[in-house]
C-alpha positions as a Markdown table, in Angstrom:
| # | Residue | x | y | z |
|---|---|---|---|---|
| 1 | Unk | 90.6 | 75.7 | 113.3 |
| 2 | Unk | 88.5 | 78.8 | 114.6 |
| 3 | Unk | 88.5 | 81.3 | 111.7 |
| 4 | Unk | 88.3 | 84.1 | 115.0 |
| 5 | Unk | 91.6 | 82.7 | 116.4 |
| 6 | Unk | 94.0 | 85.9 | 116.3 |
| 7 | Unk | 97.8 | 85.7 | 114.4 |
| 8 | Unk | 100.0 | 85.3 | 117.3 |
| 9 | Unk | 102.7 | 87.4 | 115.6 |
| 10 | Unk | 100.3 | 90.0 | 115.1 |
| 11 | Unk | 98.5 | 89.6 | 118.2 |
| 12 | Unk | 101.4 | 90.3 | 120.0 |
| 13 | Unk | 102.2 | 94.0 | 118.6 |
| 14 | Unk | 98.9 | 95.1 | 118.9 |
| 15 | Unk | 98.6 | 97.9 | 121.5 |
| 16 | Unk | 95.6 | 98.7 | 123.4 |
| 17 | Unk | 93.0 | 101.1 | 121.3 |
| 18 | Unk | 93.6 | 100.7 | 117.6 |
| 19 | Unk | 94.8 | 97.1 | 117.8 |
| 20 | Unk | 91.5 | 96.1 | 118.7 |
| 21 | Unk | 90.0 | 96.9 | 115.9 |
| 22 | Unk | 92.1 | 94.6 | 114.3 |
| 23 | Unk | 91.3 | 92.0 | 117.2 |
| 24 | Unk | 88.0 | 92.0 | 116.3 |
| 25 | Unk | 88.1 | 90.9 | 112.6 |
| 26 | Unk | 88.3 | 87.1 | 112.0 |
| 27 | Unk | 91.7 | 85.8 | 110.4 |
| 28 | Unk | 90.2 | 85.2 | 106.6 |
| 29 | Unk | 88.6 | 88.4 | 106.9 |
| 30 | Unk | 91.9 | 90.2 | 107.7 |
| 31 | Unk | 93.4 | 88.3 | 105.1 |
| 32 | Unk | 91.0 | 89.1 | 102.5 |
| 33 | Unk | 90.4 | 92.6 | 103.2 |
| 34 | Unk | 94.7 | 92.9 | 103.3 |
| 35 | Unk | 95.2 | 91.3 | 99.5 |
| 36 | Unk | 92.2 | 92.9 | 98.2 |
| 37 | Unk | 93.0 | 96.7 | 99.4 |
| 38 | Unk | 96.5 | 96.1 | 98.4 |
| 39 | Unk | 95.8 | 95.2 | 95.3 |
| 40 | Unk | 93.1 | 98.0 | 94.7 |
| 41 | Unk | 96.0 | 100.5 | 96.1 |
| 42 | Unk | 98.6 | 99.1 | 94.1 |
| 43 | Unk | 96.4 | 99.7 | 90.6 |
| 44 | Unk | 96.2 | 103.5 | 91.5 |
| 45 | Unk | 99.7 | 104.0 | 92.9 |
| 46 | Unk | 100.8 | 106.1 | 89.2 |
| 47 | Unk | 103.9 | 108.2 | 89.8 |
| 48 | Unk | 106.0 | 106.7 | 92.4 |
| 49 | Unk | 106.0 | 104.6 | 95.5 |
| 50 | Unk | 105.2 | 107.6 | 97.6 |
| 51 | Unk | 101.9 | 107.8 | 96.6 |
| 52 | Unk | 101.0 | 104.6 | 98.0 |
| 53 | Unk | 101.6 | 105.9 | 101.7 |
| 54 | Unk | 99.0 | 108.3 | 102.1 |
| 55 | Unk | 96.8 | 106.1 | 100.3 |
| 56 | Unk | 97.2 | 103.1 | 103.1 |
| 57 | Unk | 96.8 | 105.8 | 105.7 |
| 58 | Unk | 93.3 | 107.1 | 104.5 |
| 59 | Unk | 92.7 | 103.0 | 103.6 |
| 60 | Unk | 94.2 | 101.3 | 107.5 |
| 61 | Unk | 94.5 | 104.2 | 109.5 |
| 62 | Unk | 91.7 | 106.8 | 108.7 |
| 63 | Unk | 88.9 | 103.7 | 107.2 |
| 64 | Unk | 89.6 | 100.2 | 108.9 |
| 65 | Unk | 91.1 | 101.7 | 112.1 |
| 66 | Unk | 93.9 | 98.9 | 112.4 |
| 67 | Unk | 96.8 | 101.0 | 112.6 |
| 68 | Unk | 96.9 | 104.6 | 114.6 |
| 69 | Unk | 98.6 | 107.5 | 113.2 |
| 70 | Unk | 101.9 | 107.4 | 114.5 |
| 71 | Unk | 102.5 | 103.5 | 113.6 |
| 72 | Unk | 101.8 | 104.6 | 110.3 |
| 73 | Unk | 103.9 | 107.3 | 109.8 |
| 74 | Unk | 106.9 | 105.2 | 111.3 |
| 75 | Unk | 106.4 | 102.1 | 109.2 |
| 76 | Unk | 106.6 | 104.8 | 106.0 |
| 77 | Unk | 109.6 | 106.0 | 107.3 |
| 78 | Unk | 111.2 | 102.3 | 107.7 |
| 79 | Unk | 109.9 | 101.7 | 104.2 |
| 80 | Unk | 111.7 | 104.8 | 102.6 |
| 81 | Unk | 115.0 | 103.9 | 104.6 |
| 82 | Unk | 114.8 | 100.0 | 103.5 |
| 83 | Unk | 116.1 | 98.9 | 100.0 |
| 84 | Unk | 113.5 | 98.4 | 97.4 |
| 85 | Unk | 110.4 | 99.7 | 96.2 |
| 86 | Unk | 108.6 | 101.7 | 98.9 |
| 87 | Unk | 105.1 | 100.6 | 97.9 |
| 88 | Unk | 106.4 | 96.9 | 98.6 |
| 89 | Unk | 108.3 | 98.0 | 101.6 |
| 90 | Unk | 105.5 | 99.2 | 103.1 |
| 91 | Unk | 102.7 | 96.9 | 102.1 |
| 92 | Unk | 105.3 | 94.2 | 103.6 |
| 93 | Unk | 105.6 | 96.4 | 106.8 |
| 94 | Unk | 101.4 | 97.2 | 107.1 |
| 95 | Unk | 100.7 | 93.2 | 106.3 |
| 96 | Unk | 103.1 | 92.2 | 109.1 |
| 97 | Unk | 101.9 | 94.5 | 111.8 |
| 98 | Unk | 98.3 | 93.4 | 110.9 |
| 99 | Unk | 98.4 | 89.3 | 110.5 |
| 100 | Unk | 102.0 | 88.6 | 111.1 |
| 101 | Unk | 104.2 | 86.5 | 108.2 |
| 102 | Unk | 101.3 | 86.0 | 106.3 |
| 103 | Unk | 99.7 | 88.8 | 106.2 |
| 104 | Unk | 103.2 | 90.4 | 104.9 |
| 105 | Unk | 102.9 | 87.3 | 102.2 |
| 106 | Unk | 99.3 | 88.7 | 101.0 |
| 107 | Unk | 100.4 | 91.8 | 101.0 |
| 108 | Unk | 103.2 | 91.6 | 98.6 |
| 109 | Unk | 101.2 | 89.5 | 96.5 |
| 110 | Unk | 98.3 | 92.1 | 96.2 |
| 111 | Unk | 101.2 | 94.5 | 96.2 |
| 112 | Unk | 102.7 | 93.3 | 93.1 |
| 113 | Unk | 100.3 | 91.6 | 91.0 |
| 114 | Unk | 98.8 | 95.3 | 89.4 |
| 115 | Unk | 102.0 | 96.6 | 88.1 |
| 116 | Unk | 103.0 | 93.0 | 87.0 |
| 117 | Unk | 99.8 | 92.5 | 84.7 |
| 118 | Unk | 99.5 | 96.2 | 83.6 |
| 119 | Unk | 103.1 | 96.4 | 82.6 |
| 120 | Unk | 103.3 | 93.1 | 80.8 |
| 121 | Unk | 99.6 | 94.2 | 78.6 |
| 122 | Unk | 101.9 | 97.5 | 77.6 |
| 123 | Unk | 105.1 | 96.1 | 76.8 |
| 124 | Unk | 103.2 | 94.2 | 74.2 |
| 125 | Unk | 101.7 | 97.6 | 73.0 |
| 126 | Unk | 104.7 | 100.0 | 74.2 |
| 127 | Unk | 105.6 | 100.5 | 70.3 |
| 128 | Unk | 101.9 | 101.8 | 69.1 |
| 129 | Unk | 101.5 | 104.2 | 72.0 |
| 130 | Unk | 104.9 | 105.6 | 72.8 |
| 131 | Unk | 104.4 | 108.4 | 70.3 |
| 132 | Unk | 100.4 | 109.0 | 71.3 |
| 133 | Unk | 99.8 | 112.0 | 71.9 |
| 134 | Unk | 96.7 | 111.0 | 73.9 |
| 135 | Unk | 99.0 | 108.9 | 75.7 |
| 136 | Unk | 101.2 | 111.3 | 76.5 |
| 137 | Unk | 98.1 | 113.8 | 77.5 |
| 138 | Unk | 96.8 | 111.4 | 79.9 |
| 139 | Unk | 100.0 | 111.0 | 81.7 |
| 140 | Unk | 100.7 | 115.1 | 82.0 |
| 141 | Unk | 97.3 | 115.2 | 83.7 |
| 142 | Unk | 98.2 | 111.6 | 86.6 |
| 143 | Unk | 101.8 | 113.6 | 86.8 |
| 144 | Unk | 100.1 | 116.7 | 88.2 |
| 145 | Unk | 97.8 | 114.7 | 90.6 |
| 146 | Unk | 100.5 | 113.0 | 91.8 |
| 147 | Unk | 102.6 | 115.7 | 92.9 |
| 148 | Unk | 99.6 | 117.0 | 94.9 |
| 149 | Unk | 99.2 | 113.5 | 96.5 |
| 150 | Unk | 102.9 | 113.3 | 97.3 |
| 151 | Unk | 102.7 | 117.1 | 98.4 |
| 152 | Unk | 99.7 | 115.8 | 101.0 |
| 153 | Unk | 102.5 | 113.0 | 102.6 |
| 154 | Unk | 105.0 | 115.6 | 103.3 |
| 155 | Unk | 102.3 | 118.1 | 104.5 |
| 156 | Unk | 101.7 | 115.2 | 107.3 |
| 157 | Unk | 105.1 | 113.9 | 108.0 |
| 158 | Unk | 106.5 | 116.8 | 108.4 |
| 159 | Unk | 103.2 | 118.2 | 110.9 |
| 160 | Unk | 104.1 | 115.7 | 113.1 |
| 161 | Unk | 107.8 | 117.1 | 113.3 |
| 162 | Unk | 106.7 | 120.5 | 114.3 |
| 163 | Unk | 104.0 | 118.9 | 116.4 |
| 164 | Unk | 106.5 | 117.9 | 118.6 |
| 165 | Unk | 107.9 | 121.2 | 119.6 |
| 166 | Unk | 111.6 | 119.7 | 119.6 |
| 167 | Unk | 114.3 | 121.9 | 117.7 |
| 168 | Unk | 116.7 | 118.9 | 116.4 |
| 169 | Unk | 113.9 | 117.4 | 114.7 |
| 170 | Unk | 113.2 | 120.4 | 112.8 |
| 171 | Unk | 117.1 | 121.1 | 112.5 |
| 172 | Unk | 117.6 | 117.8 | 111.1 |
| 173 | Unk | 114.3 | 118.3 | 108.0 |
| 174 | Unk | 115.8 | 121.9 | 107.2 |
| 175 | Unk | 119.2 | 120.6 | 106.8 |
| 176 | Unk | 117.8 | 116.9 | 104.7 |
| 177 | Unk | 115.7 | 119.4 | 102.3 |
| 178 | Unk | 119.1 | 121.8 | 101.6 |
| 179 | Unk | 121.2 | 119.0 | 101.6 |
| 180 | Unk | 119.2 | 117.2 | 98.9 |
| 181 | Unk | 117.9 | 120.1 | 97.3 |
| 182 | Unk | 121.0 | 122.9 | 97.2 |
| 183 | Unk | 123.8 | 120.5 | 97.8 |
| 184 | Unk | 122.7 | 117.2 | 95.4 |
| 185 | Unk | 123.9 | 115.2 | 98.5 |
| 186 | Unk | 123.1 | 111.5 | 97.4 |
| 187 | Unk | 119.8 | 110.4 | 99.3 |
| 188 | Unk | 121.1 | 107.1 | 100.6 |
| 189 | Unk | 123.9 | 109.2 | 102.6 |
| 190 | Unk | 120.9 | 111.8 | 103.9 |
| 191 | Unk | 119.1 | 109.0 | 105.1 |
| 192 | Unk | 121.8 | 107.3 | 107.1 |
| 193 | Unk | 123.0 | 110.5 | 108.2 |
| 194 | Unk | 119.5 | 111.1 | 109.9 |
| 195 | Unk | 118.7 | 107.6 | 111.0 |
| 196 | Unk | 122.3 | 108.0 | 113.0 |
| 197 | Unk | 121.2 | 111.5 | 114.5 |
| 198 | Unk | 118.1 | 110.2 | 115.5 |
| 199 | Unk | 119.4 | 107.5 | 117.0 |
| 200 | Unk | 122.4 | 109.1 | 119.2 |
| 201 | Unk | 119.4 | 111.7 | 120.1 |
| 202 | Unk | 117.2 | 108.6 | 121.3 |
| 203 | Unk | 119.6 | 107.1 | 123.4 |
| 204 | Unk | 120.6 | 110.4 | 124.5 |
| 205 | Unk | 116.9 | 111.2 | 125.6 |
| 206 | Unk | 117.1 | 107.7 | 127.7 |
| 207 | Unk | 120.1 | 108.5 | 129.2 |
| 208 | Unk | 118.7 | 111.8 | 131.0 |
| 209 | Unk | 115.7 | 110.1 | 131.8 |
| 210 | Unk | 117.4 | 107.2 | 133.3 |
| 211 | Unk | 119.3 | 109.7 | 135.6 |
């Protein structure tokens, strides 16, 4: 079997300009590169799924050039909106759009393997360093450089919002953000609130352009 011979489920989403940089790589290649920058992202992801997005933008979007800037941004959204852990989510979402079924397989598993090793290691040693003050030091100083990294994907999700120059977009962030933040609505209800508005405003944009 050629070892250039594209993934036809990933061959098939691929649209013209930052697809064929994908194109271009032979199959083991993609393969390898996917579980090996997965896994490397996975072993720095401290402090939340979130922080795994911007990191696969600067890694596939800003680096490798497989997926464009937009792609990514909606595959994080589909992530956030999907149950389970958005660093899988996503890796699951990113492997599929780049090698198809098996690509989302390599991802998980470079996904997954990090926390699953690391965790196990402290769980054997969670008694002596629970009360470290070292410990304890050392996570302070991730928890900070976290927020900033979390900070970064809403400075660029939200950019892309404003970029637009449509008012229900922004309508719909101000009112998710007080919602959430004024009004402890439950998250899970925000998000299929706004997955419904932009819907009915989707369809709603095809109807007048149909006419």
């Amino acid at each position: 079997m050629n070892a250039d011979k594209k993934t036809p489920a990933a061959s098939a989403q691929m649209p013209a300009g930052e697809g064929r940089a994908v194109e271009n790589v032979p199959r083991r290649k993609r393969y390898g590169k996917l579980f090996f920058s997965t896994l490397k992202l996975s072993a720095c992801t401290f402090g939340g799924g979130f922080v795994i997005i911007p990191l696969m933008r600067r890694k596939f979007v800003e680096e490798l050039h497989w997926i464009d800037e937009q792609e990514m941004l909606d595959l994080a959204s589909i992530a956030q909106s999907s149950p389970g852990a958005i660093a899988v989510n996503a890796s699951i979402l990113v492997g599929y759009r780049v090698a198809g079924v098996p690509g989302a397989l390599i991802t998980v598993l470079g996904t997954i393997l990090p926390p699953l090793v690391i965790l196990s290691v402290v769980s054997v040693f969670y008694t002596a360093v629970r009360n470290n003050k070292l410990v304890s030091m050392v996570m302070s100083g991730m928890l900070a450089g976290v927020a900033a990294v979390i900070f970064d994907v809403v400075i660029t999700m939200a950019a892309k919002i404003f970029r637009e120059r449509r008012l229900l977009p922004v309508l719909i962030l101000a009112a998710a953000f007080a919602a959430v933040r004024f009004f402890a609505v439950d998250s899970i209800t925000v998000i299929l609130a706004c997955g419904v508005l932009g819907a009915s405003d989707w369809l709603l944009q095809r109807r007048r352009a149909g006419k």
